[in-house]
N, CA and C atoms as an extended XYZ file, in Angstrom:
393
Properties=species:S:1:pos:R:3:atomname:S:1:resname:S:1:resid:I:1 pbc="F F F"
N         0.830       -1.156        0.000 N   UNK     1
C         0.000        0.000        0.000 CA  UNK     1
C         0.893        1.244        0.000 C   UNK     1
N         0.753        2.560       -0.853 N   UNK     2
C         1.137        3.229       -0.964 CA  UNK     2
C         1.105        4.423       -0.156 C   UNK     2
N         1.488        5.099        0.653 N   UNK     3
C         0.813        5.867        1.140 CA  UNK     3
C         2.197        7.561        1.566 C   UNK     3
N         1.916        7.265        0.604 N   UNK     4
C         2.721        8.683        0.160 CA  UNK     4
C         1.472        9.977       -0.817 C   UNK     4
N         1.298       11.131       -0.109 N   UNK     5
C         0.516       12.272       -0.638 CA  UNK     5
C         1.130       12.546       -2.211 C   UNK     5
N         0.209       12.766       -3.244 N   UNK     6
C         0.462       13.436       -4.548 CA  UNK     6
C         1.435       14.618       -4.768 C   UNK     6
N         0.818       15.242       -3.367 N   UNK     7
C         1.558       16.545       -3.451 CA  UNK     7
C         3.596       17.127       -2.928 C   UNK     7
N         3.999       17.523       -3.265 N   UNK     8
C         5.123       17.457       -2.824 CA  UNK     8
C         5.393       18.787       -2.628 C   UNK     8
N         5.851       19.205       -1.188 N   UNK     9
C         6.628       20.483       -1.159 CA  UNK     9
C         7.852       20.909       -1.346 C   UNK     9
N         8.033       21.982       -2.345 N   UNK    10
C         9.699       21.995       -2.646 CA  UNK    10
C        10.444       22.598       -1.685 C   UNK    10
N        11.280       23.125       -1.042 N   UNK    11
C        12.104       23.435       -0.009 CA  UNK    11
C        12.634       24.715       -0.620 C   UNK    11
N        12.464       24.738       -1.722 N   UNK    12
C        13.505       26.332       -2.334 CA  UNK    12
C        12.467       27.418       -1.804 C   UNK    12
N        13.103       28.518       -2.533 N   UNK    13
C        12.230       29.898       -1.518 CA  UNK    13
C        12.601       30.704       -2.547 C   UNK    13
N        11.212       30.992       -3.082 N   UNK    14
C        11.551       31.949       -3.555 CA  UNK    14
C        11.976       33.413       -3.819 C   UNK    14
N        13.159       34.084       -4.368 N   UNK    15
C        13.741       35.278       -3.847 CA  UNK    15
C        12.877       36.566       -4.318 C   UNK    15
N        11.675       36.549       -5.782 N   UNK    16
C        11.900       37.760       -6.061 CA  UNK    16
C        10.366       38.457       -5.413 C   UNK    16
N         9.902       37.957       -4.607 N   UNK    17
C         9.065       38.953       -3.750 CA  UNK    17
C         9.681       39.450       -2.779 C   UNK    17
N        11.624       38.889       -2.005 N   UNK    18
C        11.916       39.621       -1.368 CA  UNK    18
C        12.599       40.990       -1.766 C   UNK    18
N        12.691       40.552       -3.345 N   UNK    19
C        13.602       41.419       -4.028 CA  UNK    19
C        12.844       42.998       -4.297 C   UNK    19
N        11.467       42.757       -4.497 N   UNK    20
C        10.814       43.578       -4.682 CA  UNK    20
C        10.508       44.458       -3.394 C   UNK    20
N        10.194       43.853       -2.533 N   UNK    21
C         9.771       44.262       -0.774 CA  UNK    21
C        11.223       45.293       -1.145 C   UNK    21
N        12.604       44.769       -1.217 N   UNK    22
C        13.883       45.356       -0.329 CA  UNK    22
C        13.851       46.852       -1.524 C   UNK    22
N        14.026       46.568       -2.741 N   UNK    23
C        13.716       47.589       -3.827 CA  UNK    23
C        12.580       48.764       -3.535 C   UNK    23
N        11.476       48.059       -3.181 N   UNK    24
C        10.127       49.332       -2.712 CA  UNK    24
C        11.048       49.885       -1.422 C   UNK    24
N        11.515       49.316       -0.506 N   UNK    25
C        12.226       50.005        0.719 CA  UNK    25
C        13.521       51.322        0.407 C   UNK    25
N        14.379       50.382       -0.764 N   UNK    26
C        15.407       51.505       -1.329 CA  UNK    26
C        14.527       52.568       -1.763 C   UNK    26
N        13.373       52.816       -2.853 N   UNK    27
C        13.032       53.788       -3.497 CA  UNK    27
C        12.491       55.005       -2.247 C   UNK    27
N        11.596       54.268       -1.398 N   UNK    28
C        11.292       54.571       -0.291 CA  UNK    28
C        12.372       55.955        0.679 C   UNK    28
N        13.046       55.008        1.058 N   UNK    29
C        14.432       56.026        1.785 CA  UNK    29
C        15.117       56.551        0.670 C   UNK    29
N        15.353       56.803       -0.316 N   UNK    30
C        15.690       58.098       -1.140 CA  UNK    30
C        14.729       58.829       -1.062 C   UNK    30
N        13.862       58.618       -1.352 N   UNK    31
C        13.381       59.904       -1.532 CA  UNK    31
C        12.619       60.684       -0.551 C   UNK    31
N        12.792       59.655        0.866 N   UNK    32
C        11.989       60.491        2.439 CA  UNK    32
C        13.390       61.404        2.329 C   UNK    32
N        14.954       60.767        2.232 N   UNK    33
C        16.286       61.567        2.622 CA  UNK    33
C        16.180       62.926        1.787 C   UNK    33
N        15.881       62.614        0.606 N   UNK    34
C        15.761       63.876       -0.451 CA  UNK    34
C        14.926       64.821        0.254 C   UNK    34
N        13.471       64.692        0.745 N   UNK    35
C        13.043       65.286        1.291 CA  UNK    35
C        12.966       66.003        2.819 C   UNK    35
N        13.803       65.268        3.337 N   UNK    36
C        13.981       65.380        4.937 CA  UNK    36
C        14.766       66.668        5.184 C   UNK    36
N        15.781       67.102        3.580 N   UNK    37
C        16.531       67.871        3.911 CA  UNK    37
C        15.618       69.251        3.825 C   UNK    37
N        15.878       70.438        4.600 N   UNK    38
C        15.908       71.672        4.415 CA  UNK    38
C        16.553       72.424        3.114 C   UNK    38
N        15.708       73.085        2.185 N   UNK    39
C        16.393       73.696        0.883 CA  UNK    39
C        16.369       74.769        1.217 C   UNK    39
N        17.177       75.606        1.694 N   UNK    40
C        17.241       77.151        2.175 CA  UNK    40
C        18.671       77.490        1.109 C   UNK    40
N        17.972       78.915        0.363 N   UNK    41
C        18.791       79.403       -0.499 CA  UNK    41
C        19.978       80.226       -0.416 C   UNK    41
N        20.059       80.341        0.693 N   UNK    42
C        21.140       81.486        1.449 CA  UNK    42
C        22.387       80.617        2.045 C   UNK    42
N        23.255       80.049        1.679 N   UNK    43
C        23.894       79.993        2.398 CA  UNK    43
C        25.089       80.272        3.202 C   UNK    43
N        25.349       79.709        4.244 N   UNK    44
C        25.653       80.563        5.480 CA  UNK    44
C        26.736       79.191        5.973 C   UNK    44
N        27.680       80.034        6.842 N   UNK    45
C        28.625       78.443        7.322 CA  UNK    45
C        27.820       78.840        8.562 C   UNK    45
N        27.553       77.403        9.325 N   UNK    46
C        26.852       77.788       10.495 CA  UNK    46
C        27.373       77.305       11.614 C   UNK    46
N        27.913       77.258       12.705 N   UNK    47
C        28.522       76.538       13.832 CA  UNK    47
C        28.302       75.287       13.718 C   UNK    47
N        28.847       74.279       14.411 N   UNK    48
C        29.095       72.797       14.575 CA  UNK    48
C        28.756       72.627       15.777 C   UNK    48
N        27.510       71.115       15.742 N   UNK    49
C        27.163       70.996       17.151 CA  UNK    49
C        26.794       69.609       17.003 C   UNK    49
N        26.103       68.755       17.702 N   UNK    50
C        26.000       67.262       17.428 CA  UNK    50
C        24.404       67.422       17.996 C   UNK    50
N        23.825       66.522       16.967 N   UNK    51
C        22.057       66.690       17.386 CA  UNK    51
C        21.481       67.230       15.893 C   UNK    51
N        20.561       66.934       15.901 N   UNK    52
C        19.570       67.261       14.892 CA  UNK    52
C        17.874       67.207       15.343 C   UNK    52
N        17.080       68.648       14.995 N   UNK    53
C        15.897       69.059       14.760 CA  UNK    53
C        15.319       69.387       13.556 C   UNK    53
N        14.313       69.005       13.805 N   UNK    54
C        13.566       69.548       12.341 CA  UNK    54
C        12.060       69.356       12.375 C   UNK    54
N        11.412       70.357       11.989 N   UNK    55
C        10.002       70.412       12.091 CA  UNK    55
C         9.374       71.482       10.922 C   UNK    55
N         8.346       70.203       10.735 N   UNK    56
C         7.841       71.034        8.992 CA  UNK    56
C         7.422       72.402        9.018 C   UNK    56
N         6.858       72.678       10.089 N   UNK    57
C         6.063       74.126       10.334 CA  UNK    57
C         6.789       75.068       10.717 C   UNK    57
N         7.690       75.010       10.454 N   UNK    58
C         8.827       76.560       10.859 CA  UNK    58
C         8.961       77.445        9.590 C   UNK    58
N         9.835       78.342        9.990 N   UNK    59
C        10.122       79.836        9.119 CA  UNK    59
C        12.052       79.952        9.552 C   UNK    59
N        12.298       79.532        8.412 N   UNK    60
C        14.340       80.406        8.882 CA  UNK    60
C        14.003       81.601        8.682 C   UNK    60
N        14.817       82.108        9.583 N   UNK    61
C        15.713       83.695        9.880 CA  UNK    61
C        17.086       83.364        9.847 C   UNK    61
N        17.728       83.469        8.795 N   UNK    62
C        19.040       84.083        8.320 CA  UNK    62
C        19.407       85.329        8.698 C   UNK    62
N        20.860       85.166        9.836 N   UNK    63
C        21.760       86.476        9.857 CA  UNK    63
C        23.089       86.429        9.206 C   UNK    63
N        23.414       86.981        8.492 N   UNK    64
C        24.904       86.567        7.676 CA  UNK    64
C        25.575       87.892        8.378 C   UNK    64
N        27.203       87.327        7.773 N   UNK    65
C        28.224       88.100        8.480 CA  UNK    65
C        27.844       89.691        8.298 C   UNK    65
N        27.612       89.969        7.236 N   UNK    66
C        26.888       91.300        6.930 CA  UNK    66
C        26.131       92.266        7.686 C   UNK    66
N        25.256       91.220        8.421 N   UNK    67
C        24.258       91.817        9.635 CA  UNK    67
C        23.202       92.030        8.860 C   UNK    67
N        22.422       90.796        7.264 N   UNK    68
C        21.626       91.108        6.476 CA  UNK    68
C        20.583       89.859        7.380 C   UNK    68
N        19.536       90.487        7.305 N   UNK    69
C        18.355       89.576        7.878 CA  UNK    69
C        17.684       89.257        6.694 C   UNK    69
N        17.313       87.663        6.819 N   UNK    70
C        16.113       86.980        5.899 CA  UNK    70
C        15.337       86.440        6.245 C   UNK    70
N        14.249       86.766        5.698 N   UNK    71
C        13.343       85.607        6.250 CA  UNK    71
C        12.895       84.701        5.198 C   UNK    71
N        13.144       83.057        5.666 N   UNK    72
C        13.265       82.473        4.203 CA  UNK    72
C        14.095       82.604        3.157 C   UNK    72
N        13.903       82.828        2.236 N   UNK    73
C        14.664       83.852        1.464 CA  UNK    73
C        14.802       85.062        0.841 C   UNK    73
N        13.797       85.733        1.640 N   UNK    74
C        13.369       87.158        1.075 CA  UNK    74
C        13.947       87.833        2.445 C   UNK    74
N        14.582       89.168        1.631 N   UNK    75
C        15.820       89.895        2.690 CA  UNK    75
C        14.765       90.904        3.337 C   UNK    75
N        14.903       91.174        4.783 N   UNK    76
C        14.148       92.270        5.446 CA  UNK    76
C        15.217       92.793        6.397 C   UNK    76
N        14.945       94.334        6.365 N   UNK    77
C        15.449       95.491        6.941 CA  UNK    77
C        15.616       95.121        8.609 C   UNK    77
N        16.371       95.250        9.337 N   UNK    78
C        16.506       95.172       10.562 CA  UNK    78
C        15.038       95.852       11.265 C   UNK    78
N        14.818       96.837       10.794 N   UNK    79
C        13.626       97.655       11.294 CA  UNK    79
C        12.075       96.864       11.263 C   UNK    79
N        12.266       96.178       10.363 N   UNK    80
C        10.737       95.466        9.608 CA  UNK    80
C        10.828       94.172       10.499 C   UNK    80
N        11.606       93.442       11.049 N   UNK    81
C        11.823       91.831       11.152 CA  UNK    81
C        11.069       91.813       12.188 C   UNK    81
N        10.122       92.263       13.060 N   UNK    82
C         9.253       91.859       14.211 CA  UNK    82
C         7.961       91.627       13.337 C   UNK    82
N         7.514       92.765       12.205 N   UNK    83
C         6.283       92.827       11.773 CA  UNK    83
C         6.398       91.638       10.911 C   UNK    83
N         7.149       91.357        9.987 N   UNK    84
C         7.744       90.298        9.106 CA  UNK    84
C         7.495       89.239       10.148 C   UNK    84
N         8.136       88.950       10.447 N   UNK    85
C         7.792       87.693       11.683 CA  UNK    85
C         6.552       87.332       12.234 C   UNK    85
N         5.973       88.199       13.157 N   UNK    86
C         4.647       88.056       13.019 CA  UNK    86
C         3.861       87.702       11.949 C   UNK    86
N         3.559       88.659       11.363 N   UNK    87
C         2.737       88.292        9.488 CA  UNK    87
C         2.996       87.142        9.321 C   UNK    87
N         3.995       86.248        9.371 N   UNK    88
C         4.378       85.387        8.944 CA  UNK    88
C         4.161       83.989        9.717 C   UNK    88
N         4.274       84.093       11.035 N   UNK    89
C         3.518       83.444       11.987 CA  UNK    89
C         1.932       83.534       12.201 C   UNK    89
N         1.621       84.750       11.836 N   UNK    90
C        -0.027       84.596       12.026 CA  UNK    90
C        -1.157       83.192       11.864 C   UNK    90
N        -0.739       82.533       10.142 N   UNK    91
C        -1.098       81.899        9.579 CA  UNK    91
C        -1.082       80.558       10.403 C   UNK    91
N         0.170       80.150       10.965 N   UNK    92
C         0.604       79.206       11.486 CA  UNK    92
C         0.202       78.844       12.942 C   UNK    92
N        -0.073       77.138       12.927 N   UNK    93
C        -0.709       76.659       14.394 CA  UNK    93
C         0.346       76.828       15.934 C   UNK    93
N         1.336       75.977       15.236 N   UNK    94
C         2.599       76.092       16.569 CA  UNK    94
C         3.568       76.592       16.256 C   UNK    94
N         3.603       78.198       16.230 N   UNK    95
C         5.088       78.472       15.318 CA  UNK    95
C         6.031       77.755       15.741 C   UNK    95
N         7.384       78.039       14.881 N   UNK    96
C         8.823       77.404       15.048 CA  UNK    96
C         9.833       78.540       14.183 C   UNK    96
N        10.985       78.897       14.885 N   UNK    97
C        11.751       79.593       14.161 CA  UNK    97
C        13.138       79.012       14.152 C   UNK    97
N        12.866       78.625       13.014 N   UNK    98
C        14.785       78.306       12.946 CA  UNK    98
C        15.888       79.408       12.867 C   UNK    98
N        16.847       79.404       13.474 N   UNK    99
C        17.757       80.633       13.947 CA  UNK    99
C        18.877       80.637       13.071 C   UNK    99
N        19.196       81.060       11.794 N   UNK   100
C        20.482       80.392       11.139 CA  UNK   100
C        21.027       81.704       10.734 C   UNK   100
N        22.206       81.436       12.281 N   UNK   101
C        23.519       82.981       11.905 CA  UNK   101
C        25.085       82.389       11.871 C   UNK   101
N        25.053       83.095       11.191 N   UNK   102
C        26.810       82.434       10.261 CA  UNK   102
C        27.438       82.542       11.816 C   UNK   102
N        28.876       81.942       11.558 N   UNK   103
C        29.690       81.524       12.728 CA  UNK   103
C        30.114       83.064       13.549 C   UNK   103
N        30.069       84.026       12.492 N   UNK   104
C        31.126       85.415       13.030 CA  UNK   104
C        29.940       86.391       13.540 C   UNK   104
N        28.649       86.089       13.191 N   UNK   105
C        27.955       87.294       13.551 CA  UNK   105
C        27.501       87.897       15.371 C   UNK   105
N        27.639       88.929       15.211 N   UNK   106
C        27.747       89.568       17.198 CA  UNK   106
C        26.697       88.663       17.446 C   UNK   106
N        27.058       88.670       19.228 N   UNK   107
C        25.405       87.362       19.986 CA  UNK   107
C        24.391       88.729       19.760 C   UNK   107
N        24.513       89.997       20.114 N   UNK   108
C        23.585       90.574       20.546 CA  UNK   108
C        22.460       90.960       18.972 C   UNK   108
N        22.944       90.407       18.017 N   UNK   109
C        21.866       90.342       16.461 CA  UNK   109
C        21.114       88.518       16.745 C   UNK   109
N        21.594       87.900       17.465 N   UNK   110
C        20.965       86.761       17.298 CA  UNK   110
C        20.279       87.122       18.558 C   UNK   110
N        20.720       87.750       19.597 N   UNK   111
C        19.818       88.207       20.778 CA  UNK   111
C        18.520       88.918       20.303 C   UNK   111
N        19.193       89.884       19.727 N   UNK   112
C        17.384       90.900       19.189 CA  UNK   112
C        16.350       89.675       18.411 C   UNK   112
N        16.584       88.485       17.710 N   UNK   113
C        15.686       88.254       16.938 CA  UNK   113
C        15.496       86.850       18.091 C   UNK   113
N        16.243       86.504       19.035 N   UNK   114
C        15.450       85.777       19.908 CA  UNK   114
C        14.478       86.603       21.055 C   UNK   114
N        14.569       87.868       21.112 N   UNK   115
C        13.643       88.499       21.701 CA  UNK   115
C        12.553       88.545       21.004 C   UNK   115
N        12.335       89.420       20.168 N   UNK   116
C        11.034       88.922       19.078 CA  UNK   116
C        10.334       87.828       19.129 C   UNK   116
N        10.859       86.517       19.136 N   UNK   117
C        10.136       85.382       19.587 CA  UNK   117
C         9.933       85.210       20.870 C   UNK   117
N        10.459       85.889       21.497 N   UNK   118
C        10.106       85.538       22.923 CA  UNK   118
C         9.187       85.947       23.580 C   UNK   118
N         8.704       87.311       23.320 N   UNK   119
C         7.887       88.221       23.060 CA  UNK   119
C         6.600       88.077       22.651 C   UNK   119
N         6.226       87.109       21.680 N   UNK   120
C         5.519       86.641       20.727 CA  UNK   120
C         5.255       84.846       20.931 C   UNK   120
N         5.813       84.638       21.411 N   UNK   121
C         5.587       83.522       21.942 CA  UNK   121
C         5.743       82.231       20.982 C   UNK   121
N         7.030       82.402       20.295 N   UNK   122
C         7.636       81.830       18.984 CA  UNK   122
C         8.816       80.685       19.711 C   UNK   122
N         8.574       79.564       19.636 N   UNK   123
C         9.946       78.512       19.360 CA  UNK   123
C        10.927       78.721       18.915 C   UNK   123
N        12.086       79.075       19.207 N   UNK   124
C        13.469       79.144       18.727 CA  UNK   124
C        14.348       77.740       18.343 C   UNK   124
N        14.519       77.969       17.459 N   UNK   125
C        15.276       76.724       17.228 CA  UNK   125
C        16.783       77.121       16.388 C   UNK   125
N        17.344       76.881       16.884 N   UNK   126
C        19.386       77.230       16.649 CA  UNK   126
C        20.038       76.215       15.452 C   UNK   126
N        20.238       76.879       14.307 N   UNK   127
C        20.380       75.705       13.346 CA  UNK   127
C        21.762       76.165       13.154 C   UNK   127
N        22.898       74.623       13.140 N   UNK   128
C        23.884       74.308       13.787 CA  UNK   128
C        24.335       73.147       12.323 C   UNK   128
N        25.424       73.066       12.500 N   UNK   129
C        25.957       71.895       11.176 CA  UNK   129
C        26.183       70.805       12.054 C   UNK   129
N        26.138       69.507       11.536 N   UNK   130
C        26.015       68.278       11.963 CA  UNK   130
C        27.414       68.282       11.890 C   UNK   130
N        27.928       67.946       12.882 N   UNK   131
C        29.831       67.179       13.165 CA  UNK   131
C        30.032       65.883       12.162 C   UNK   131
């Protein structure tokens, strides 16, 4: 009497649904990394620090060695940057301000525009180069 099943299981495994899974994962992380980065048009050498923040709902303020203020990338007058700021926060649920002043500029220009937020009741956030 025979008693062996018709059916037989093969033992191999097949690779190309893992191939596809690991491929959707590569396409995946390019292009979150592409996006993760900050595209700010100004640039600035910025101090060195270890740590990283980032949050979608913010506004940069650029101070360059110059003592030229930006917001984003549109340049505003030392005189204008509270109203600019505001206006610009209005719109927004939890502001966030990213702080990005070149390595040489005086504390007391990064002081005035952390007063403004402080004032206003704005998140500061100190943007720093990764070590």
């Amino acid at each position: 009497m025979n008693l062996r099943g018709r059916n037989k299981i093969s033992p191999e495994f097949n690779m190309s649904s893992m191939t596809d899974v690991v491929f959707l994962l590569l396409i995946f992380f390019m292009i979150a990394s592409t996006l993760a980065k900050q595209l700010n048009t100004i640039k600035v050498k910025l101090p060195e620090a270890e740590g990283k923040s980032e949050n979608r709902n913010t506004v940069a303020v650029t101070i360059t060695n110059s003592k030229k203020f930006y917001i984003d990338s549109n340049i505003t007058p030392k005189s204008n940057l509270e109203d600019k700021i505001i206006s610009t926060f209005s719109s927004l649920n939890s502001p966030s301000l990213i702080l990005r002043a070149e390595e040489k500029v005086p504390i007391d220009e990064v002081v005035f525009v952390m007063n403004i937020a402080n004032k206003n009741g704005i998140k500061v956030v100190l943007a720093v180069e990764s070590q």
